[in-house]
C-alpha positions as CSV (number, residue, x, y, z in Angstrom):
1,X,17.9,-14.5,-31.2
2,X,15.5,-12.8,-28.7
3,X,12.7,-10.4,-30.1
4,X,10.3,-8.9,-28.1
5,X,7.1,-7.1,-29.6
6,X,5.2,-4.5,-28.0
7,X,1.8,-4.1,-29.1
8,X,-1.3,-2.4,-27.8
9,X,-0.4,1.3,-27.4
10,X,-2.4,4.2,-28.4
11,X,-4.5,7.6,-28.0
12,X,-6.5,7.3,-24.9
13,X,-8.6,9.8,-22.9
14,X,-7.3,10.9,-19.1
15,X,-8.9,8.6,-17.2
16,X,-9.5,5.7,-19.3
17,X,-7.1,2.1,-19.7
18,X,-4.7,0.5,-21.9
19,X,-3.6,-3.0,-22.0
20,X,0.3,-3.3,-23.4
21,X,1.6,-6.6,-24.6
22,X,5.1,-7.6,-25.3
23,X,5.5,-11.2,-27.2
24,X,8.5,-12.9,-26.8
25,X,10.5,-15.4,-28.9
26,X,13.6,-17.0,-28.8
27,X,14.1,-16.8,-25.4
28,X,12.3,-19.0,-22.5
29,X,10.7,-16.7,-20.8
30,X,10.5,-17.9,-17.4
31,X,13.8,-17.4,-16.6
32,X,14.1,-13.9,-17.5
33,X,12.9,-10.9,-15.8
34,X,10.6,-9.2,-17.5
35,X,10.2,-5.4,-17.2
36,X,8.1,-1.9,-18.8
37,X,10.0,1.1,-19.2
38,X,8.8,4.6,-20.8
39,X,10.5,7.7,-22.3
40,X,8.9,10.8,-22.6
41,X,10.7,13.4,-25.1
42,X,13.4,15.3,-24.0
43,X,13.4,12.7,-20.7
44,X,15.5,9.4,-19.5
45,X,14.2,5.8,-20.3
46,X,12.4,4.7,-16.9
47,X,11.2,2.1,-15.0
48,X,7.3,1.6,-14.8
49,X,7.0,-2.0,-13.6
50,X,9.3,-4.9,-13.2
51,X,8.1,-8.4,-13.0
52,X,11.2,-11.5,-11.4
53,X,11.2,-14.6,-13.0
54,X,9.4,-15.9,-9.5
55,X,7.1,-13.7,-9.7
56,X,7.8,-10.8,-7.9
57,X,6.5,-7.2,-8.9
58,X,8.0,-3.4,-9.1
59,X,6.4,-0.3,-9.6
60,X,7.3,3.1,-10.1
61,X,5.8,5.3,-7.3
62,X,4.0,7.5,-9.9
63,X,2.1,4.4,-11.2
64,X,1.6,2.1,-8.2
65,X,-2.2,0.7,-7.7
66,X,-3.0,2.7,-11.3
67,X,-0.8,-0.5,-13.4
68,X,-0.4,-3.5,-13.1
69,X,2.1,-6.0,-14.8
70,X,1.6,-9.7,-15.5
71,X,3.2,-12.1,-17.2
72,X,2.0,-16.0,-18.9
73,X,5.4,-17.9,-19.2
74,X,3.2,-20.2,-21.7
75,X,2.7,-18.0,-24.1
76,X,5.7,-16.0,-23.8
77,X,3.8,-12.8,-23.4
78,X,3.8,-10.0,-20.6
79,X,1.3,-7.4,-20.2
80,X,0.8,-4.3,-18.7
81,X,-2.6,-3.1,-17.8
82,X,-2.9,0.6,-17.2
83,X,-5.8,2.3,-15.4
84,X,-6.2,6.1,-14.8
85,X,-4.0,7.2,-17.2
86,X,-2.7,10.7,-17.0
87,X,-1.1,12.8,-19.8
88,X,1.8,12.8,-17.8
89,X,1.7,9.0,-18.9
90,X,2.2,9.6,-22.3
91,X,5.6,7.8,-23.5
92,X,7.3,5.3,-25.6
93,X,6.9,2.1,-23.5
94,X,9.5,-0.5,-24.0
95,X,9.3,-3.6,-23.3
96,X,12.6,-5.1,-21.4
97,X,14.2,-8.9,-21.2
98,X,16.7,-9.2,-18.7
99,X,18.5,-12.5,-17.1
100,X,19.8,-12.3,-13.9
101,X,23.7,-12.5,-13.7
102,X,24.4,-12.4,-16.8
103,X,24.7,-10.2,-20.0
104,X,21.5,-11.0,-21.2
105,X,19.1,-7.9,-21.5
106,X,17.5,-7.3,-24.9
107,X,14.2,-4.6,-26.0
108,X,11.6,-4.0,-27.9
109,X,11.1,-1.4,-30.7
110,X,8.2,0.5,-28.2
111,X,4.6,1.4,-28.2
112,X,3.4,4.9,-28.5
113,X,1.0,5.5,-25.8
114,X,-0.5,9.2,-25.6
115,X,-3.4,10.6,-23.4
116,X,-5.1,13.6,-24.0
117,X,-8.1,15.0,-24.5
């Protein structure tokens, strides 16, 4: 059974950083492609960053060279660090675990991020 824990989310200043982290279990991570998504209210669940399982990155236009996703197959954790955040940043972030040509594509329960002053 694959869980996936987002932790790390918060009330942060405009400006200032947040490092997300999604655990994983039950699933070997380095064959899935791991991915952040974010939902405002009253908007669509979207893409932030997307991370292959060989390595290669994603990013949404509106947070390109601001965050930056990782990911340590070892210990079954991703992260996403977050730089100059805006409020239009604020959002549920999700964490997403998704295997390539198949069915497999499971979430986590999201982290509340908000920043304001």
């Amino acid at each position: 059974q694959v869980q996936l824990v987002e932790s790390g989310g918060g009330l942060v200043q405009p400006g200032g950083s947040l490092r997300l982290s999604c655990a994983a279990s039950g699933i070997i991570l380095s064959i899935y492609d791991m991915g952040w998504y974010r939902q405002a209210p009253g908007q669509q669940r979207e893409l932030v960053a997307r991370m292959s399982s060989g390595g290669s990155s994603t990013y949404a236009d509106v947070v390109k060279g601001r965050f930056t996703i990782s990911r340590d197959n070892a210990k079954n954790t991703v992260l996403l660090q977050m730089n100059s955040l805006k409020p239009e940043d604020t959002a549920v972030y999700y964490c997403n675990a998704r295997r390539s040509f198949t069915t497999d594509n499971s979430w986590g329960q999201g982290t509340q991020v908000t920043v304001s002053s």
